[in-house]
C-alpha positions in Angstrom: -117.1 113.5 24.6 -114.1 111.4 25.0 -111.4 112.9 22.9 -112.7 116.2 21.9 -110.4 118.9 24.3 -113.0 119.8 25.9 -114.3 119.0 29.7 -117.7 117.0 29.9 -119.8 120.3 30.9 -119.0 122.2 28.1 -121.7 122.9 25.6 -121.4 122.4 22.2 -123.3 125.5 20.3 -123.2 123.7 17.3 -125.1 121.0 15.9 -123.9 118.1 13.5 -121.7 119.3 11.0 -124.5 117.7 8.2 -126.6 120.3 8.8 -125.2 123.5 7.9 -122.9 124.2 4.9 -119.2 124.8 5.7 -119.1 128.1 4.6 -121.5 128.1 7.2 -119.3 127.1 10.2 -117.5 129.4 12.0 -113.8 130.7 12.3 -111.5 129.2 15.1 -108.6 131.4 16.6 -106.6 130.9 19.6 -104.0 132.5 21.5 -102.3 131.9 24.7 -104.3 134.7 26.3 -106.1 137.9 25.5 -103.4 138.9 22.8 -105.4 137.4 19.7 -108.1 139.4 20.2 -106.4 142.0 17.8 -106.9 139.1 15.3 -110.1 139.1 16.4 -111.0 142.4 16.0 -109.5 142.9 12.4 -111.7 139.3 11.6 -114.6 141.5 12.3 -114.2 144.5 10.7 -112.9 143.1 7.5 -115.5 140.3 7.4 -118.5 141.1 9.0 -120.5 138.0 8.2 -118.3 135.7 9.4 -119.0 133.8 13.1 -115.8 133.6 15.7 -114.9 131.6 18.0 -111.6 132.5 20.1 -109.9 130.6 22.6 -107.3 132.0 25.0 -105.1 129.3 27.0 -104.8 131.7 29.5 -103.9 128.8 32.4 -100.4 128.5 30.4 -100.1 132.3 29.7 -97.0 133.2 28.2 -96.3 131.0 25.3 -93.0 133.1 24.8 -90.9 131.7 27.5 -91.8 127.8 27.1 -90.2 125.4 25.0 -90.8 124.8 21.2 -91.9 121.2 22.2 -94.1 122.4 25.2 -95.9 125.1 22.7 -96.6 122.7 20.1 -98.5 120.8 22.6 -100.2 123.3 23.7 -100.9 124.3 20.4 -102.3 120.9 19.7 -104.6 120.8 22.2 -106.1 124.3 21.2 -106.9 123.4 17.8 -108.2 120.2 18.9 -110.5 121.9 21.1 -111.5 124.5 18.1 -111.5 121.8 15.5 -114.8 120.4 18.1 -116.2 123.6 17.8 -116.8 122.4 13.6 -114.7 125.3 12.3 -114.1 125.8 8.9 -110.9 127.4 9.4 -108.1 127.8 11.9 -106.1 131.4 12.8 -103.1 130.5 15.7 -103.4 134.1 16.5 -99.9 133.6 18.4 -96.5 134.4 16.9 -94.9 131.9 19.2 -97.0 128.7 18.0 -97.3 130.0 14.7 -93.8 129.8 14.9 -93.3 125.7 15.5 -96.8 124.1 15.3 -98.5 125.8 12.0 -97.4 122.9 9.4 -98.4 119.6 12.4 -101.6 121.4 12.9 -102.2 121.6 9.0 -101.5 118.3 8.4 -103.5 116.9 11.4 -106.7 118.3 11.0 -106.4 118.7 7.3 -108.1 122.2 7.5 -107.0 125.7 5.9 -104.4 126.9 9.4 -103.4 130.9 9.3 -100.4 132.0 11.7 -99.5 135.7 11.8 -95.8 135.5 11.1 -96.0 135.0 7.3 -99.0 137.5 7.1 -97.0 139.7 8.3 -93.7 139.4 6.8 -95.9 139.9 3.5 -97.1 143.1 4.4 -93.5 144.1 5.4 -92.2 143.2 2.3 -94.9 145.3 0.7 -94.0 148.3 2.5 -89.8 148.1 3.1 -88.0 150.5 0.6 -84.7 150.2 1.6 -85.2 146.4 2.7 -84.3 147.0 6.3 -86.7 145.3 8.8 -86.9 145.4 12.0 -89.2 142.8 13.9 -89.9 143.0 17.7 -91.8 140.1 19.7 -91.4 137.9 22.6 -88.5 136.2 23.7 -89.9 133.2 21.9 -90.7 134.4 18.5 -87.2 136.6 18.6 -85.2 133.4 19.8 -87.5 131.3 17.2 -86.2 133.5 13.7 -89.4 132.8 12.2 -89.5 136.3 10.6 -86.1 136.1 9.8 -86.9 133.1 7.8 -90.1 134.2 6.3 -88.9 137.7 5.4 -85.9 136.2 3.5 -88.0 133.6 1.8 -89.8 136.2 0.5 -86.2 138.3 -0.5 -83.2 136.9 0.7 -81.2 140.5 0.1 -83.7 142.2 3.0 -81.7 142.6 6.4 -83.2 141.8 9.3 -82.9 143.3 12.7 -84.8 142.1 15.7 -85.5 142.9 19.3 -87.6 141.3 22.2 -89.5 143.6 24.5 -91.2 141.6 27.3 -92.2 144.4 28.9 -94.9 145.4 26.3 -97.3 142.6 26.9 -98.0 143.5 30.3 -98.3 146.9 29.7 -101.0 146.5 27.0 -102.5 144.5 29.4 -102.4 146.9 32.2 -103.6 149.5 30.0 -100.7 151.4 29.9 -100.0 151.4 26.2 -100.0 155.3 26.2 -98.2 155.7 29.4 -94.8 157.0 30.1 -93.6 154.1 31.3 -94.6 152.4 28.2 -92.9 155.2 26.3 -89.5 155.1 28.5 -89.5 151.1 27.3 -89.9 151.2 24.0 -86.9 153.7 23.4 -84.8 151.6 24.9 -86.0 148.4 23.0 -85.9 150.2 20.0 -82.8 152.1 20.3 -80.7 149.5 18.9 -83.1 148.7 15.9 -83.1 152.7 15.1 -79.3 152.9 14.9 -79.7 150.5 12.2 -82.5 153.1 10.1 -84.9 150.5 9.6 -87.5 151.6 7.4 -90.1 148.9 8.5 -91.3 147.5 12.0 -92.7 144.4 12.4 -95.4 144.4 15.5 -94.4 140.6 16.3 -96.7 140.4 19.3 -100.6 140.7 18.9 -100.6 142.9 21.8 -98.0 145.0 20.3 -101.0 146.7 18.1 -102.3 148.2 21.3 -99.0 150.4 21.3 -99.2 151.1 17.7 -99.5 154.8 18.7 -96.7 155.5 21.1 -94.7 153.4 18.9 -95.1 155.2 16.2 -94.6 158.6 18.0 -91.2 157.2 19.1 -89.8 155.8 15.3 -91.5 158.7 13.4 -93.3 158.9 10.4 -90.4 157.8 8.3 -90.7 153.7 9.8 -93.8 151.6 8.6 -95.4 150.1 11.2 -96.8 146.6 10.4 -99.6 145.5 12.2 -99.7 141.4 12.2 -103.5 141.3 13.1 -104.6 143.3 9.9 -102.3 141.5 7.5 -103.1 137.7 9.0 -107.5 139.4 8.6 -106.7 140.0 5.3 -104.3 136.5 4.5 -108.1 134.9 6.2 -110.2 136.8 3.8 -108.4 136.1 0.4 -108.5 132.4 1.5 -112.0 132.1 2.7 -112.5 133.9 -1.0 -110.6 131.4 -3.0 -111.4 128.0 -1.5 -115.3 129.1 -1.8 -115.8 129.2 2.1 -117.1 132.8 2.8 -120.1 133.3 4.6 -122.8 134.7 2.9 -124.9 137.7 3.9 -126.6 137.0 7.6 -126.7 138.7 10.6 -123.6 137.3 12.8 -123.8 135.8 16.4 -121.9 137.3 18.7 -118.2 135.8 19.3 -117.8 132.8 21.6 -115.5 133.1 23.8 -113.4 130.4 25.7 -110.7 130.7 28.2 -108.6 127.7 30.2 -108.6 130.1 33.7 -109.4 133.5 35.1 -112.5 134.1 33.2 -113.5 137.5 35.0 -109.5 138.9 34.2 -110.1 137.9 30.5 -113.7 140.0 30.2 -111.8 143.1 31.7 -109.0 143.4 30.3 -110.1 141.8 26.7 -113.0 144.6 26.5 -110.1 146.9 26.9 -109.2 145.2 23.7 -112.0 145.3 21.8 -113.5 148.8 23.2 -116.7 146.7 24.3 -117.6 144.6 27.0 -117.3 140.5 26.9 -119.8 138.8 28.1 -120.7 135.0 29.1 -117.1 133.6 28.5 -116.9 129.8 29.4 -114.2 128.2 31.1 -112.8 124.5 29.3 -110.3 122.2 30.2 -107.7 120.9 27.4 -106.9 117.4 27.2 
């Protein structure tokens, strides 16, 4: 299996691509860690039929704090790894690699690619009625001004205002999303982007939808919140729609699940996640 991302003793579920249709074949999403599995779980709920396969690089967790040449490798060797998996269609369910690797990925594999940065700028767009944004994220994806760019692509008069909050993605992960600590963090992330009477917050993170309720408590019903997951589900569906590649009517198998280290940590705290247990998660090597 010389080439394929994957170590020797990892299974391949799937047979030959000849035999099944390509609508037929499944979605591929990745993520450094257990992030994307908001990506996940809006895949699932807005298309029911469709089978998953996630992988989270969690041997290289945080994405956010490498270099833009070091994630696009990693990035790479992710897709690689799903592209063996025959997927139809690829979701980098990561604002940092969506951020430098979403065009070489493209043109590699020649296969539809979905980051969640301009899925999400989209919906902002949609939303803003005064045309100030805010957008908070990882060190990476603030540094990056990928939103920045996308949002002004979109309408170069919109004014953008953005703010990392490291702190966040440990708290999701710690289950703490609703915790006073969590609260005590976000007004002073947000401070600065409040002064500025945004009207629209971008949840740059795909952990960040797992504070979607104390952050909303803290900007107050006047601020859109826009969730990155359910805008990039929805970019997925229209294309699976218009390139002809939705899966028909069947009964699912569950998601397949693939991690890069710490299996057991990525079950607990990714059924915290997804409100349901994980089971039977493999453990690959990247090349």
């Amino acid at each position: 299996m010389t080439g394929t991302g994957f170590s020797p003793l990892t299974p391949q579920p799937y047979p030959s691509p000849r035999e099944f249709k390509l609508s037929e074949r499944a979605i591929g999403i990745f993520d450094s860690g257990v992030g994307g599995l908001t990506v996940l779980r809006e895949l699932r709920r807005r298309l029911p039929y469709e089978e998953l396969v996630y992988l989270g690089d969690t041997a290289r967790v945080p994405y956010g704090t490498k270099s833009p040449q070091t994630v696009a490798r990693y990035a790479r060797e992710a897709a690689r790894f799903l592209v063996g998996q025959q997927v139809k269609l690829l979701v980098v369910a990561c604002n940092t690699a969506s951020a430098v690797a979403l065009d070489e990925l493209a043109a590699i594999h020649r296969l539809p690619v979905v980051g969640v940065i301009e899925p999400g700028a989209r919906g902002a767009l949609a939303a803003t009625r005064t045309g100030r944004i805010g957008v908070i994220g990882t060190e990476g994806t603030v540094r990056s001004r990928a939103y920045e760019r996308a949002l002004r692509a979109g309408n170069p008069a919109v004014e953008v205002f953005a703010a990392a909050c490291p702190l966040f993605v440990p708290l999701a992960e710690e289950g703490w999303a609703d915790h006073e600590i969590a609260r005590l963090a976000a007004a002073e992330y947000l401070a600065p982007l409040l002064r500025e009477q945004i009207d629209t917050l971008v949840l740059g993170c795909t952990h960040y939808p797992l504070l979607k309720r104390t952050l909303q408590e803290l900007v107050g019903p006047e601020v859109t919140l826009i969730d990155s997951a359910e805008e990039t589900a929805k970019t997925v569906a229209g294309l699976l729609a218009a390139q002809g590649l939705t899966h028909g009517p069947a009964a699912p198998g569950l998601p397949r699940y693939f991690v890069t280290d710490a299996a057991e940590r990525f079950e607990r705290v990714g059924g915290a996640f997804l409100g349901a247990p994980l089971v039977d998660v493999a453990t690959v090597t990247l090349d």
